[in-house]
TORDRENMI-681269 format. One record per atom (N, C-alpha, C): atom name; y negated, z negated, x; residue number from 1. Coordinates in steps of 0.05 Angstrom, whole numbers, plus 5000, padded with zeros to 4 digits. Each point is the difference from the previous one (the first is absolute). Layout:
N
+------+------+------+------+-----+
| atom |   c2 |   c3 |   c1 |  nr |
+------+------+------+------+-----+
|   CA |    Y |    Z |    X | NUM |
...
+------+------+------+------+-----+
***
This chain:
90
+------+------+------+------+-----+
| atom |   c2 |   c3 |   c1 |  nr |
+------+------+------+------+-----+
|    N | 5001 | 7717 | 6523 |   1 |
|   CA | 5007 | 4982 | 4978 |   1 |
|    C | 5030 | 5002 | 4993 |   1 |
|    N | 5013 | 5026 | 5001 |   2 |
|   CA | 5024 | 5007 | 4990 |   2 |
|    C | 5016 | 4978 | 5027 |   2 |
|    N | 4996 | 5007 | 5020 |   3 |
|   CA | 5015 | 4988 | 5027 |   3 |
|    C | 4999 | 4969 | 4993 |   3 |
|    N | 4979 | 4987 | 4995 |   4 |
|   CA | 4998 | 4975 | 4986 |   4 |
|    C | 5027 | 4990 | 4978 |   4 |
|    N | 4994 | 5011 | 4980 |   5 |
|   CA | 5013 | 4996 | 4984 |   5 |
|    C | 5034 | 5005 | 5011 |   5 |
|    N | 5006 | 5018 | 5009 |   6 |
|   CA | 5028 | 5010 | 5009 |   6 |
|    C | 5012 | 4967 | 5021 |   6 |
|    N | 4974 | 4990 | 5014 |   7 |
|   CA | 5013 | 4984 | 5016 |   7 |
|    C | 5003 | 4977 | 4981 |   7 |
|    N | 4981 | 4992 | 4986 |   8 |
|   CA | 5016 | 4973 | 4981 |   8 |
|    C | 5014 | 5011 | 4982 |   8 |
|    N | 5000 | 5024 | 4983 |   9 |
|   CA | 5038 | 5005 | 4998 |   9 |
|    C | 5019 | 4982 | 5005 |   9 |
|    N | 4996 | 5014 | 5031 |  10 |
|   CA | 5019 | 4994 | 5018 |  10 |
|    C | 5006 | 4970 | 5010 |  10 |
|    N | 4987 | 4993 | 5011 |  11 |
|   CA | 4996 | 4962 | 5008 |  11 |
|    C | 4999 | 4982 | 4984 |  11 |
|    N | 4986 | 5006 | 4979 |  12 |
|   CA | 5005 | 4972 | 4972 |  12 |
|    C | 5028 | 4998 | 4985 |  12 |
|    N | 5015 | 5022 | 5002 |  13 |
|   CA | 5028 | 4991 | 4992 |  13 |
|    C | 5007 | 4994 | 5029 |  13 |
|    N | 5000 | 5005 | 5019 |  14 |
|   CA | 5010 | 4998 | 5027 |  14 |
|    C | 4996 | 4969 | 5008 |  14 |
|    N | 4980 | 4990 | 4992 |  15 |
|   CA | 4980 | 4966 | 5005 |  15 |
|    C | 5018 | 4980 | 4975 |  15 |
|    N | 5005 | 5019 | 4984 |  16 |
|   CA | 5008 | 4979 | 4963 |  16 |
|    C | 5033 | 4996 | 5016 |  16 |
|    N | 5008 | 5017 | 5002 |  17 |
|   CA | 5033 | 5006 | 5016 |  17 |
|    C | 5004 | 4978 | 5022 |  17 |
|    N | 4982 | 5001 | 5020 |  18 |
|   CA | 5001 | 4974 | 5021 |  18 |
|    C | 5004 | 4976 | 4992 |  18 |
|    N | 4978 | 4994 | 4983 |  19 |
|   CA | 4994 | 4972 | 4980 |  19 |
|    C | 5023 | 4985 | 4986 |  19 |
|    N | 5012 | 5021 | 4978 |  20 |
|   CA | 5015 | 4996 | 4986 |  20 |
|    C | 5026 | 5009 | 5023 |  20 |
|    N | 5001 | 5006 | 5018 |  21 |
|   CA | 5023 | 4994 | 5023 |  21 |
|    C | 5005 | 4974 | 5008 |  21 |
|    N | 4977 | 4987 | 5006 |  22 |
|   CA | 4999 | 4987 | 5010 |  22 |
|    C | 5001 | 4960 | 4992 |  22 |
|    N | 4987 | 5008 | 4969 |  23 |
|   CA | 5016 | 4977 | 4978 |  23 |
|    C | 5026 | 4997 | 4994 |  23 |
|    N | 5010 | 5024 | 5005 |  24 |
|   CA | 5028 | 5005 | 4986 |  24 |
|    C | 5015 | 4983 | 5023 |  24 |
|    N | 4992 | 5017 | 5029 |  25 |
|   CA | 5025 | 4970 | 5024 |  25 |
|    C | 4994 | 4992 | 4994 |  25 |
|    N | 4971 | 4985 | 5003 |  26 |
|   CA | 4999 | 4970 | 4998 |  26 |
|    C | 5016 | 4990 | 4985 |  26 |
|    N | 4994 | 5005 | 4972 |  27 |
|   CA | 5022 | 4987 | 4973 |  27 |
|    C | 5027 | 5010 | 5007 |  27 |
|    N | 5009 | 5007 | 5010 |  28 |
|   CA | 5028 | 5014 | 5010 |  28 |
|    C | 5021 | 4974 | 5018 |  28 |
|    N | 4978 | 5010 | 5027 |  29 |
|   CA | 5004 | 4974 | 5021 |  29 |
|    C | 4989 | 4968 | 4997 |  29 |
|    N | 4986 | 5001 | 4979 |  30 |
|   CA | 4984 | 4973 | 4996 |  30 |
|    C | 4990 | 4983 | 5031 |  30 |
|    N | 4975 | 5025 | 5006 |  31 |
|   CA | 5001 | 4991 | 5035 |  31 |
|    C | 4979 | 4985 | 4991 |  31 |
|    N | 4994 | 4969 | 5007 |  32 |
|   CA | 4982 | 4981 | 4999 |  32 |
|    C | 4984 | 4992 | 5026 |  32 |
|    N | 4995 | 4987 | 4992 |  33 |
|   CA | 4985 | 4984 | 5020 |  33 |
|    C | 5027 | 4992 | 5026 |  33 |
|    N | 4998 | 5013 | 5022 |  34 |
|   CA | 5019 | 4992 | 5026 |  34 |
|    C | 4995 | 4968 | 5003 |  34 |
|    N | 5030 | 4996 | 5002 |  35 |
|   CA | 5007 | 4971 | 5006 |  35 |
|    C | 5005 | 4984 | 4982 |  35 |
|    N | 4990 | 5012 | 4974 |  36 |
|   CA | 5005 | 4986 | 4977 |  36 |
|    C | 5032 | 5001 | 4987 |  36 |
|    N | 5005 | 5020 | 5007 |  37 |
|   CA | 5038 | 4997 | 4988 |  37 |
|    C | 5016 | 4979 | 5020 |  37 |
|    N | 4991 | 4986 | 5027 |  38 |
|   CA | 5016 | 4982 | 5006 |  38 |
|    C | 4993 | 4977 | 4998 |  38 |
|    N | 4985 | 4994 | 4986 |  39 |
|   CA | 4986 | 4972 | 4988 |  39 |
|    C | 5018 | 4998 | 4966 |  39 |
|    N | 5012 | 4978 | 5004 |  40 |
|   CA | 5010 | 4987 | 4975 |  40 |
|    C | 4982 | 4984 | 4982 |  40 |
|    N | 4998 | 5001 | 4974 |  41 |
|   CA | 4985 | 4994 | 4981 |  41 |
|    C | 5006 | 4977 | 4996 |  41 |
|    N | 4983 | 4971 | 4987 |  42 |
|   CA | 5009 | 4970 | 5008 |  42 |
|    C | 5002 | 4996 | 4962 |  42 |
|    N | 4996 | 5021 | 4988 |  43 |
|   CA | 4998 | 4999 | 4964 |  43 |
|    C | 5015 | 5028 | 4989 |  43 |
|    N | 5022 | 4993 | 4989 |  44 |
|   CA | 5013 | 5016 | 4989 |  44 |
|    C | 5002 | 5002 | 4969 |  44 |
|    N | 5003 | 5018 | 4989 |  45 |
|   CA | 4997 | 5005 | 4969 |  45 |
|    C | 5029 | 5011 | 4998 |  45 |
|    N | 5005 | 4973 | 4979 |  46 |
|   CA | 5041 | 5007 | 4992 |  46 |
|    C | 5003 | 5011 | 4978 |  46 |
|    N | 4971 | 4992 | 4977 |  47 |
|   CA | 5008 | 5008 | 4979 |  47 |
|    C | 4983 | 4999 | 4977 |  47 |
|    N | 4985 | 5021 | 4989 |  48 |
|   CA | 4976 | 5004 | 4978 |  48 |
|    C | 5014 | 5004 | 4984 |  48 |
|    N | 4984 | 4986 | 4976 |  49 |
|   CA | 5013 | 5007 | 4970 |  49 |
|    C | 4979 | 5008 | 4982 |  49 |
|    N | 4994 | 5019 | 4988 |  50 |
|   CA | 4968 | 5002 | 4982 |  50 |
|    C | 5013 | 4982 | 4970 |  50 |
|    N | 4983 | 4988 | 4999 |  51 |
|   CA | 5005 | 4983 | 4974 |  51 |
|    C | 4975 | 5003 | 4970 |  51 |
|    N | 4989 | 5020 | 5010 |  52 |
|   CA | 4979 | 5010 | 4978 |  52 |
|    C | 4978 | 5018 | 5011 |  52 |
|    N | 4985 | 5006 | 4988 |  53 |
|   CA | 4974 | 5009 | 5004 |  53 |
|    C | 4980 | 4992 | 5031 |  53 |
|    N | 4994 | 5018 | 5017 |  54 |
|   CA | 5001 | 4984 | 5027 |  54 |
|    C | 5003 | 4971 | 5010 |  54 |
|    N | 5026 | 4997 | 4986 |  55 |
|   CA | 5009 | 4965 | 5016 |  55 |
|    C | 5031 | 5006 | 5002 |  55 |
|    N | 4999 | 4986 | 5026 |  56 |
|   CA | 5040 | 5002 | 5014 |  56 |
|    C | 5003 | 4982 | 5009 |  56 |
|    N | 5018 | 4991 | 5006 |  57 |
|   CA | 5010 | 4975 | 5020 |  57 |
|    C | 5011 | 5015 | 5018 |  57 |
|    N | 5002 | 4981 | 5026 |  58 |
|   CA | 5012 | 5015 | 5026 |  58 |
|    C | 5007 | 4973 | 5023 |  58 |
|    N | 5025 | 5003 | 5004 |  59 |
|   CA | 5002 | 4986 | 5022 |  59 |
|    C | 5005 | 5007 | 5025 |  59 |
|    N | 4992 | 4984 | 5015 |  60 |
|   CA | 4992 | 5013 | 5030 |  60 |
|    C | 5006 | 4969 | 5019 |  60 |
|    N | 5006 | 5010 | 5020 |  61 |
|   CA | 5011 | 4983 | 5022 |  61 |
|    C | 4993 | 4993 | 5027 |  61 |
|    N | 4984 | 4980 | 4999 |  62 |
|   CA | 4981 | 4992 | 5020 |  62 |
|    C | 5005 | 4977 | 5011 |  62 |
|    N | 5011 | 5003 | 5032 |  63 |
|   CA | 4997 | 4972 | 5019 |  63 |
|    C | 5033 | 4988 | 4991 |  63 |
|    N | 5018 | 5014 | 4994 |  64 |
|   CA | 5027 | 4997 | 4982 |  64 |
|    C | 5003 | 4983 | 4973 |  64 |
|    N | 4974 | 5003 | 4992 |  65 |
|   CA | 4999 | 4989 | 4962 |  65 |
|    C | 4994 | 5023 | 4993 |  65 |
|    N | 5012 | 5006 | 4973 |  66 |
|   CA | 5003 | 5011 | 4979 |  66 |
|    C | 4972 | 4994 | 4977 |  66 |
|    N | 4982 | 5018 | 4995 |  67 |
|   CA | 4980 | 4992 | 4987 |  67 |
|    C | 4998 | 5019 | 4969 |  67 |
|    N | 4990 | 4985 | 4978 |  68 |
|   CA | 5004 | 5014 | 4975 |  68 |
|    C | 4969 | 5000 | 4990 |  68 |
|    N | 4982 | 5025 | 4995 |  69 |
|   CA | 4973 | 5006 | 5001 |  69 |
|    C | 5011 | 5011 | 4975 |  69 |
|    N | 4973 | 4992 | 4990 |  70 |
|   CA | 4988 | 5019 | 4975 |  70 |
|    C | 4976 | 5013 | 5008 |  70 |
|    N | 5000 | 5031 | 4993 |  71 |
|   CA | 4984 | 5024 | 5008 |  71 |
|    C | 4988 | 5005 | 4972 |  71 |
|    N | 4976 | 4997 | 4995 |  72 |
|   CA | 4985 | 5010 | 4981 |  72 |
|    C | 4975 | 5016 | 5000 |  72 |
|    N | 4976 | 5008 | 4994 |  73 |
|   CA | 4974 | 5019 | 5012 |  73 |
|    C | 4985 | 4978 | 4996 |  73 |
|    N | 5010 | 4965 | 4996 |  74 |
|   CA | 4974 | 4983 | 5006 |  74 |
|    C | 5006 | 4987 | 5033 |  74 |
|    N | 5016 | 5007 | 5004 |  75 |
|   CA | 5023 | 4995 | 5036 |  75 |
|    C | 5029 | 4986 | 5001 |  75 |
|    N | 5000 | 4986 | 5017 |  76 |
|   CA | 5025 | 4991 | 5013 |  76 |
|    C | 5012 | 4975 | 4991 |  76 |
|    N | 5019 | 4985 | 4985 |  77 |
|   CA | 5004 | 4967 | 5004 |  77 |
|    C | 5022 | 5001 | 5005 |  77 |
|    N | 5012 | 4974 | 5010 |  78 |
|   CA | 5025 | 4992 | 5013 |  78 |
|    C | 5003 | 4991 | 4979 |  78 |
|    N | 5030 | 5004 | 4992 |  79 |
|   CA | 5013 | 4993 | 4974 |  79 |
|    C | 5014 | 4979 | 5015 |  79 |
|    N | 5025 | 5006 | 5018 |  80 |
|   CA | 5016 | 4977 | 5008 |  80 |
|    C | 5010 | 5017 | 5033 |  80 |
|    N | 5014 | 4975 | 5010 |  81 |
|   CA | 5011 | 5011 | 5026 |  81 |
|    C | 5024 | 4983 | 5021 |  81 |
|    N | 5019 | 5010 | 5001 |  82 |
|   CA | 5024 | 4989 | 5012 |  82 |
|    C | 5009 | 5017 | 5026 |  82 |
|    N | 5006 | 4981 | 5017 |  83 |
|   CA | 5024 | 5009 | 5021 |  83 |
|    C | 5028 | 4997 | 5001 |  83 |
|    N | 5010 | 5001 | 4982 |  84 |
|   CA | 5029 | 5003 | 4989 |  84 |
|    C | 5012 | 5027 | 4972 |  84 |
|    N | 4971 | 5005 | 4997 |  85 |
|   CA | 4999 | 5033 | 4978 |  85 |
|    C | 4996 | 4985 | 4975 |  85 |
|    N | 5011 | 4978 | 4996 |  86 |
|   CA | 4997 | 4993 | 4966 |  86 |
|    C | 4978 | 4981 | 4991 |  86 |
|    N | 4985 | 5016 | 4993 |  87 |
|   CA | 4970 | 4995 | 4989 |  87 |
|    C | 5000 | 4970 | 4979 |  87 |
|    N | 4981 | 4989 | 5016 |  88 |
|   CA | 5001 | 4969 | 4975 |  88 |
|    C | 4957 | 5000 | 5002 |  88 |
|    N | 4996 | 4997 | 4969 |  89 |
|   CA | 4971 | 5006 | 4999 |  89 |
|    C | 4985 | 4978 | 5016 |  89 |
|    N | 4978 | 5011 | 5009 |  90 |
|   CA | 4980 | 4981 | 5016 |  90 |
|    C | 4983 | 4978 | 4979 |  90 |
+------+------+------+------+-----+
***
């Protein structure tokens, strides 16, 4: 029993040590999914603003229009959207 115990001592910090090694690259290197860092994203996020209590606006840039969302916890609406940057409402 004593030999027992002596070996997980030994191995459960030894096993916790690997683990927590092993999150740490990851989050270090941010190694993802292969192939995925040479793929360009077709929706970009330029710019969140929190405007209250879970609701923000954010514009984001899709297909070369400029799009202005409202973000709230009931979802998503298109506020307005231009391809020249200066927003005129929908």
């Amino acid at each position: 029993m004593l030999e027992y115990l002596l070996r997980m001592m030994l191995l459960l910090p030894l096993v916790g040590g690997l683990a927590f090694g092993s999150l740490w690259l990851m989050k270090r290197f941010q190694l993802g999914i292969p192939g995925s860092a040479t793929q360009t994203r077709s929706v970009q996020i330029i710019e969140i603003l929190p405007v209250g209590a879970g609701s923000k606006l954010a514009v984001v840039e899709f297909g070369g229009k400029q799009h202005l969302l409202s973000i709230n916890r009931n979802g998503v609406v298109p506020i307005a959207s231009d391809d020249r940057g200066d927003f005129d409402a929908d």
